[in-house]
N, C-alpha and C positions, 0 to 999 in steps of 0.2 A: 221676627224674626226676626232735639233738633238741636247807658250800657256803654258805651262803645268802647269805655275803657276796657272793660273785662270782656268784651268782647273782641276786638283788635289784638289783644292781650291774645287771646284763645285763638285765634282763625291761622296764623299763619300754616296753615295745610292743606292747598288746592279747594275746589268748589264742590259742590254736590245739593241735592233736590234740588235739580235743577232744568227748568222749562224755558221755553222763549219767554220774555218776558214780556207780556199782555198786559193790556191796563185792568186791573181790577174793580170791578164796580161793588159799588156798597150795597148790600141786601139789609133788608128790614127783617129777614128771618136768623139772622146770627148777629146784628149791630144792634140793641138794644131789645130788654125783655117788653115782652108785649103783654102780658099780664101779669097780674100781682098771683103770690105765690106766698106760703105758707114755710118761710124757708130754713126758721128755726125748727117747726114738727119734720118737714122731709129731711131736713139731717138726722133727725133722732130720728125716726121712721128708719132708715138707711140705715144708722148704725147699728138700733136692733135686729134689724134683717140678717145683717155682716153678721153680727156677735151669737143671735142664737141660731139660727139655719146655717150659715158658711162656715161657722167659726167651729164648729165641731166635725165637719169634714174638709177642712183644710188639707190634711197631712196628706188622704186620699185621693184630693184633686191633684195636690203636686205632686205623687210618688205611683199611685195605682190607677189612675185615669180616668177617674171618675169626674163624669163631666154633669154640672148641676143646674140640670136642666132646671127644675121647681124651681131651687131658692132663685133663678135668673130672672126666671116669669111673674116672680114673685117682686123682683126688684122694680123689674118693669111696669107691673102694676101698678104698684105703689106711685110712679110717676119717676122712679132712681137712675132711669138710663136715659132720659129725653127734657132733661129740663133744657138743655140749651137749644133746642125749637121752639116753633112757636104755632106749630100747623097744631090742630086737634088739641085745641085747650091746652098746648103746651106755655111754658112762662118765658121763652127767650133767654133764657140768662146763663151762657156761657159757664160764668166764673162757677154758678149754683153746681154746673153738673158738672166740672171740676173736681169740687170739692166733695159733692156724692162719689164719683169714682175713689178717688182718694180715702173716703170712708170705706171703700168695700174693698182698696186692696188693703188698707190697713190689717186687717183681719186676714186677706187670701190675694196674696198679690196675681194667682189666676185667675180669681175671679175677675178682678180690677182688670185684667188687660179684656176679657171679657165682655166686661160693661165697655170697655172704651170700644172694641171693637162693632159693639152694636148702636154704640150711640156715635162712630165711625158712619155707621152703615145707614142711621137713620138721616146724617147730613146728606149723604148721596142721594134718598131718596126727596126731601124736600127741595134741595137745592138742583133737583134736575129740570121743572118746569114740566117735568112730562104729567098729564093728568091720570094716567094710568098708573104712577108710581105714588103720585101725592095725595090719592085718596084713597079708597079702600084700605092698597099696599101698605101706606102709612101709616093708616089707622092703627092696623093689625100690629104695626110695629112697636108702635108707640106703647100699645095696649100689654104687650110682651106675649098675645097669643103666637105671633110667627117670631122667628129669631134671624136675623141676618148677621155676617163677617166682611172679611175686608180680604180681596186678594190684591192688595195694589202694593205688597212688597217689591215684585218685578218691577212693574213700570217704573217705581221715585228713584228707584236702582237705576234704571236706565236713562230717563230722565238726567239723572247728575252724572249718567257716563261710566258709573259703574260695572251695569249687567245688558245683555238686550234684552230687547224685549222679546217675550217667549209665544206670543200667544198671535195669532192672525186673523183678519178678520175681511172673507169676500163679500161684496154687495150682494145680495140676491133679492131681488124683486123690492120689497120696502122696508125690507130686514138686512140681517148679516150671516153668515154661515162662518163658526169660527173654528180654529183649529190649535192644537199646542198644549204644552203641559206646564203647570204650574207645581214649584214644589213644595210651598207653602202658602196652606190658604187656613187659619185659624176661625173659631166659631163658628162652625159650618157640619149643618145636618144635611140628612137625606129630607128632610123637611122644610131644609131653610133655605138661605141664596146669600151669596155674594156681591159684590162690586168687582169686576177685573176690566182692565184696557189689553186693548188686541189693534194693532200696528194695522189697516185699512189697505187692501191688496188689490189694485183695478187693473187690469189686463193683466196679470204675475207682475206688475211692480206698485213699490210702495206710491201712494196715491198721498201722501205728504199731511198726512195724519191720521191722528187714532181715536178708536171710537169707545166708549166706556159702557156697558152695560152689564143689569145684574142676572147673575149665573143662577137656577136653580141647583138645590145638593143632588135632585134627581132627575134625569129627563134622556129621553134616547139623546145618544151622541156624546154623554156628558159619561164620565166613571172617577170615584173616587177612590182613592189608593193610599192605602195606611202608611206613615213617615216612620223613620228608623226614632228606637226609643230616645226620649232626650234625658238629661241628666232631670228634670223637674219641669211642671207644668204642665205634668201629661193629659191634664183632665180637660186640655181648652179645646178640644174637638179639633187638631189642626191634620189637616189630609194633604196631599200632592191631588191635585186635579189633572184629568185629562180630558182634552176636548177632540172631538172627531166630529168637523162635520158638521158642529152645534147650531141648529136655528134660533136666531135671535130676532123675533120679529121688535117693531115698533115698541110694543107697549112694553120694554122691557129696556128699552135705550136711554142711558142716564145724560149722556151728553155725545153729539156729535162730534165737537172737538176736545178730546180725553185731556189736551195738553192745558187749554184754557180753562178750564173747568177745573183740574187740579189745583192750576196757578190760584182760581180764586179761591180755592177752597184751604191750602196748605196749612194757614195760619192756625185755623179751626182745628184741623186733624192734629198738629202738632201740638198746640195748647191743652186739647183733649187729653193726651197722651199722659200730662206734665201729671194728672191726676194720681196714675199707679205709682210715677216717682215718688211723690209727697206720700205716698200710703204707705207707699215701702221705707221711708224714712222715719215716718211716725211710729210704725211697728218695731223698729229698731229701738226706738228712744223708748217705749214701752217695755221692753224686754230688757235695756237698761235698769231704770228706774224698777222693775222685779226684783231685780236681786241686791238693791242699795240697801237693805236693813240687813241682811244678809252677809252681804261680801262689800258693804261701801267702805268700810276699815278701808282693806288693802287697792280698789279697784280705784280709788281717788287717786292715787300714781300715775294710774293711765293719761295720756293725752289729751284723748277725746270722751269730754262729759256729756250726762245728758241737758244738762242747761245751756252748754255752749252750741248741741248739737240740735236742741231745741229753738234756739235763736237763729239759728244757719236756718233750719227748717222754716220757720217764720217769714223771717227776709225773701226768702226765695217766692214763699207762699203769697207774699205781698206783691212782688213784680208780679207773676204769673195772674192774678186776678185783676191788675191794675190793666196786664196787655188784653186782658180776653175781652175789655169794655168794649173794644173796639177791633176786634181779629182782623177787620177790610180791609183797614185803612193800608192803602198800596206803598204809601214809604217805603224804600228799603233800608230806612236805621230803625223804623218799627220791628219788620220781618226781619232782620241781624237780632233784634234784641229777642224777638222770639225762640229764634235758634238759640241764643245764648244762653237764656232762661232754664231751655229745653237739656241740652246739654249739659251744664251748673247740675240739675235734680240729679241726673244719670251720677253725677261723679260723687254728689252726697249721700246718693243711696247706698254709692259702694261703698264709701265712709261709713256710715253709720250702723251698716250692717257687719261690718267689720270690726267695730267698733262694741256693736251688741256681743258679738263672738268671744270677744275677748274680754269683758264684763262677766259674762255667764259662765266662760271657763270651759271644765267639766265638762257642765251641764249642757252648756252650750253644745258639746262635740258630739252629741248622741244624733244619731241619726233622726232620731222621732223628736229635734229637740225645732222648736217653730223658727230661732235660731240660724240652724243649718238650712230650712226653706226658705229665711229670707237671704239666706248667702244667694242663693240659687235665681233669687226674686230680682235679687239687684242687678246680678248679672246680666238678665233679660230686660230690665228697664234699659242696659246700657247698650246693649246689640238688637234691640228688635226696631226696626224698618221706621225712620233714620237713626240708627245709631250714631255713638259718642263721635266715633270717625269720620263718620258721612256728613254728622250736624258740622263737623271742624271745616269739612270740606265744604259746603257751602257757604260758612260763613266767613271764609277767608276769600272765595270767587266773588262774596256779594262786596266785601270790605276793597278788593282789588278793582271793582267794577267802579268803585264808587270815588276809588282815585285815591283812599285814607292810608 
């Protein structure tokens, strides 16, 4: 629902995703891949998956809500949603699963947010330290038998001062008992779970932090609640949550301190993201490059080509995998660049899909036309949680903190 030239360039617009600022420690599970990995076959693996399981119910996931379970489980299998771990024989390598996302929204930019949201969901789980989430849980995850989402639009909202936070969370015995509605929480079954943070409430007042753990899709206390139709994307399973009351023991607490724990994690979740952008950019330059024997006669007038648009796409592709070598590193002209990065995608997607539209024409304007889904595609790379605004907004608080 994230350089410094072109970054400085970009921020001047208040802050956002924004935490105390914690010192970040370096982890061995997102800072370097920990096994070798097979990583010319899992792209073609990945792309075939996209091209003949997603790619023929695209139109259905964005417009009738058909949400694909199989081909997801399928990706997951395959190893397409967890290369950037490194628990359960995963490979550590960020950039890899990147660039796997990237592959699958290229074909179905819901799927893409998707895959990001569960290989979202599988950093929370590694990176919590809990042994009740890092093993079995993981397993399953990794494996793509269970499927997990992401409700942490609220919190990075609030966090940068945006929204409050909506959710609460009492101590009870060595659990929490949580309360509050959430109104967007995407990839999320009655079979699956989430990650959400809930604001920590000790005698009726705030206890000066919040605490992060994952939600199952069913359980007493818990209800999910259908979201008004969206213009596209209907098939990503996204629901309003409501919690009543919800027990949250031990074995399901991702982090005690929500705030610290985000802080170390942002880089990852953000760079993740950059994946659906590059997918929805290439699918554009794709649907370009369709109709050049066709319509290149006249469409060479246009602005924007696909080799210019193809080399934007490139460039950008090259930062984004050069920052994910190292996501920790606490700098904040590293994390500005990330935002930057993150940002930059958002505003090429809406380029290039644009740009496809007007390439294709006609053809382009048909509702059933893949075209008009990635109009739809771009939009949502540009506004879902941190969007174009909120990235500006951050990275003008980090660039003013930093005195440039």
């Amino acid at each position: 629902m994230a350089v410094s030239r072109t970054t400085l360039r970009r921020s001047r617009e208040a802050g956002g995703f924004q935490v105390p600022e914690l010192e970040l420690s370096m982890s061995v599970a997102l800072a370097s891949p920990a096994v070798s990995t097979d990583v010319a076959g899992l792209l073609e693996t990945t792309r075939e998956i996209a091209r003949t399981t997603l790619g023929p119910l695209a139109e259905r996931i964005d417009r009738e809500g058909l949400y694909p379970r199989q081909a997801l489980q399928e990706l997951a299998a395959a190893g397409s949603l967890s290369a950037h771990l490194r628990s359960h024989g995963q490979p550590g390598d960020l950039g890899l699963s990147i660039q796997l996302i990237s592959e699958i929204a290229r074909v179905c930019g819901a799927s893409g947010f998707m895959a990001w949201c569960q290989a979202a969901c599988g950093v929370y789980l590694e990176e919590s330290g809990n042994p009740a989430l890092t093993g079995e849980r993981l397993r399953d995850h990794v494996s793509g038998l269970t499927l997990g989402g992401t409700g942490l639009s609220n919190p990075i909202k609030s966090y940068a001062g945006i929204e409050k936070l909506l959710l609460t969370a009492t101590p009870d015995g060595d659990g929490y008992r949580l309360s509050g509605s959430l109104p967007w929480v995407s990839h999320l079954q009655p079979n699956g779970y989430c990650g959400v943070i809930a604001r920590v409430i000790e005698n009726g007042v705030p206890a000066g932090r919040d605490v992060m753990v994952l939600v199952p899709g069913a359980a007493p206390g818990l209800e999910l609640l259908p979201c008004p139709a969206f213009s596209g994307m209907e098939g990503t399973s996204t629901y309003a949550i409501r919690l009543n009351n919800f027990r949250a023991g031990p074995e399901v607490v991702i982090a005690e301190d929500a705030a610290a724990f985000i802080q170390r994690i942002r880089a990852v979740f953000v760079l993740l993201q950059c994946g659906m952008g590059l997918g929805v950019i290439q699918g554009a330059i794709d649907s370009i490059r369709a109709v050049e024997g066709s319509l290149g006669h006249v469409n060479r007038f246009l602005d924007e080509q696909a080799d210019g648009l193809q080399g934007q796409h490139d460039a950008v592709k090259a930062e984004i995998l050069e920052l994910a070598k190292n996501p920790l590193d606490p700098d904040i002209h590293r994390l500005i660049a990330v935002l930057d990065v993150r940002a930059r995608s958002s505003e090429l997607s809406l380029k290039a899909a644009q740009a496809a539209l007007l390439h294709q024409g006609a053809r382009g304007y048909l509702a059933s036309s893949a075209v008009q889904r990635r109009i739809r595609e771009s939009h949502f790379v540009a506004i879902v949680t941190p969007a174009l605004k909120h990235l500006r907004k951050e990275i003008d608080r980090l660039s003013r903190e930093l005195g440039d």
